[in-house]
Every structure is written in C-alpha cells, then in structure tokens.
ROSEBA-153342 format. One record per residue (C-alpha): residue in three letters; x, y, z. Coordinates in steps of 0.5 Angstrom, whole numbers, plus 500, padded with zeros to 3 digits. Layout:
! ROSEBA-153342
AlaXYZ...
END
This chain:
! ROSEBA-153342
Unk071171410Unk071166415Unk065161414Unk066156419Unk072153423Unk073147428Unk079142432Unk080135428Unk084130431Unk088135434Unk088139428Unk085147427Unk081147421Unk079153418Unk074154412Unk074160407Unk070163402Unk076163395Unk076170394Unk080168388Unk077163386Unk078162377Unk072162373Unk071156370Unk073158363Unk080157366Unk080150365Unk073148360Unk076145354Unk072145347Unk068138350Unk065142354Unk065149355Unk059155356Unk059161351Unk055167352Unk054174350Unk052180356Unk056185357Unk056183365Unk059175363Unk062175357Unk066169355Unk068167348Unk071159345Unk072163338Unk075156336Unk069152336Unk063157335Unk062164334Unk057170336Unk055170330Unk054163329Unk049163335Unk045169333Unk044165326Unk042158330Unk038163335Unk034166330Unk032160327Unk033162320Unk038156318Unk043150322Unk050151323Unk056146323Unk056145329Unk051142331Unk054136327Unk060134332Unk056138339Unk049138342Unk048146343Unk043147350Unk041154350Unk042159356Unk038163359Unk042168365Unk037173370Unk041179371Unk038183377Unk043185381Unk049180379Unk048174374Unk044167374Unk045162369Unk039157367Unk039151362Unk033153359Unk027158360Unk029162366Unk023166365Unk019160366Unk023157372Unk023165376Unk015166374Unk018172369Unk013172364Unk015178362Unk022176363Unk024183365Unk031181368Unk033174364Unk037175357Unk037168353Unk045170350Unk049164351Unk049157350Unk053150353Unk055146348Unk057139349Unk062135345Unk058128341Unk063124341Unk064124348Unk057124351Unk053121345Unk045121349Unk041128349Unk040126356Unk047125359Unk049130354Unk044135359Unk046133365Unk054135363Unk051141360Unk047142367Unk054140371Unk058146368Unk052151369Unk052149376Unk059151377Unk059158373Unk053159378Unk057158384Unk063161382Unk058167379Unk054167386Unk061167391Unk060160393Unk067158393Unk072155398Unk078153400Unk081150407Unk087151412Unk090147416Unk094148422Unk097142426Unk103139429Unk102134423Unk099137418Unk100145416Unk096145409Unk091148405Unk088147399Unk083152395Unk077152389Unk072148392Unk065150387Unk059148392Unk056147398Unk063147403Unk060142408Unk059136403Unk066138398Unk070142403Unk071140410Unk071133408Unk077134404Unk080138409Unk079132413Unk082127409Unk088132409Unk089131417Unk088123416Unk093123410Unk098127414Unk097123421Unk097117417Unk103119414Unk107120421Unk104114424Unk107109418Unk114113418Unk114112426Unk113104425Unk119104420Unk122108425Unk120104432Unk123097427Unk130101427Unk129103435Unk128095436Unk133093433Unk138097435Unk137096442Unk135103443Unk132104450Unk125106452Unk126112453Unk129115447Unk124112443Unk120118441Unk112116442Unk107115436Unk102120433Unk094120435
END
C-alpha cells in the first residue's frame, strides 16, 4: 500500500508499506536475539536457550547457565487481536491487572561481553523489541524511485517512514545526481580539450 508519494529534485518518490518485510529473526545473531513461546509468535535459538530452560528461570525454582555469558530480560506480549511485545510488566504498562490478554513466554537475551552494563544491556534488549513490534504491527517500508537519473528502490526500513524511509530515498536521488554531475565534469574536461563545439556538449544534470 501506498503511504505517501512526492517530486524530489525532479525525481518521483513513492513510499510503501514492505509486504514482504523479513522478521527480525532473519538476521538476530546469538549477541542479541528474542526467544518466545505462544503459539501466535514462535521463535526459538535452541543453540543458546531452550524452552525448557526458560520455564525453569521462570519458574524460579533455580538459575541456568546462561545467565552467566547473557542478561536475560523477560517479555511480556499483549495478544488481543494480533501481538505486542513488552520488555517487562505489560500488564502494568496496559492497566491490565488481570492481565487478561498479556502472556509473559519470551525473553530477549543479550550477550555480556558485547554490552557488560545492565543498563546498555536494557536498551539493546529495548532496540530489538521495537523492531519485532514494528514488524508485528506492519510498520515496515520500503521506496521507489523514478527518475531520468536515478530509478531505484530500496525496502526494509523498520519505523517511522518519515524519519528513516523518505531520507534515504532522498539520499538515493543526491547520490545519483551527484553521480551524474561528476561523470559530466569528467566529461566536459575531454569536451574542452578536444575543442568539442558548444553545441555537441551535452548539458550538465540539476
């Protein structure tokens, strides 16, 4: 779907909604990476943690290995008519005391070594479980453009499209004129010193 469109430097801009988007679980590593256990998000990294290893940490009743090499953040989902993920008590953040439509049956762990602090940790952990909600909710995008310089496009922008999207669309038409501007200079060097007449010089690009 067609979210916005508009003329740039003589270049047509169109933005989208990614239909196609990839999760996120696509390129999570074993630094980073969500766990989580519903049957409407399922996402496993066996070769760190597994489910039952989870439940056992959840449950309380002793520690796990992990928690030596990661910090382990507890997600919280809303799940009433599609999914929502929470780092913490969503109950709390939604005024669901009952918790009626939250689930806690996932975790984002997040690799020590790479972010020692608790706090840099939580921001990391934080980082990825916006993308998931973006991904979960459809906010995802992607550009054309259409241009006598610059025919391009690019998808898989997680977020606002305004703040990421549109300025990297931008940025392709720049480039791209940038481009043509610097390969006509080089051009215009050989025209002069050929003695080329003016009127088979081609003119320069906006």
């Amino acid at each position: 779907m067609k979210v916005h469109e508009e003329t740039y430097r003589g270049h047509r801009i169109e933005v989208y909604n990614d239909e196609n988007a990839e999760s996120p679980q696509e390129w999570q590593d074993d630094e980073l990476f969500l766990v989580h256990y519903h049957r409407y998000l399922w996402v496993e990294n066996d070769r760190v943690i597994t489910e039952d290893d989870c439940a056992r940490l959840y449950c309380g009743n002793e520690g796990i290995d992990q928690q030596e090499e990661y910090h382990i953040f507890w997600v919280t989902a809303h799940i009433h008519g599609g999914v929502w993920l929470y780092l913490g008590n969503i109950a709390e953040a939604l005024c669901d005391a009952a918790g009626w439509d939250t689930s806690r049956c996932g975790a984002v762990l997040v690799s020590k070594k790479e972010w020692p602090g608790e706090e840099e940790a939580e921001k990391a952990a934080w980082s990825l479980v916006t993308e998931w909600n973006d991904y979960l909710s459809g906010n995802v995008y992607g550009f054309v453009v259409d241009g006598e310089l610059c025919d391009d496009s690019y998808w898989g922008f997680y977020g606002d499209w305004q703040k990421w999207c549109l300025p990297e669309a931008k940025i392709a038409v720049d480039n791209a004129i940038r481009y043509a501007q610097e390969k006509h200079c080089k051009a215009l060097k050989k025209w002069i010193g050929a003695k080329l007449p003016l009127q088979y010089r081609k003119a320069m690009p906006v």
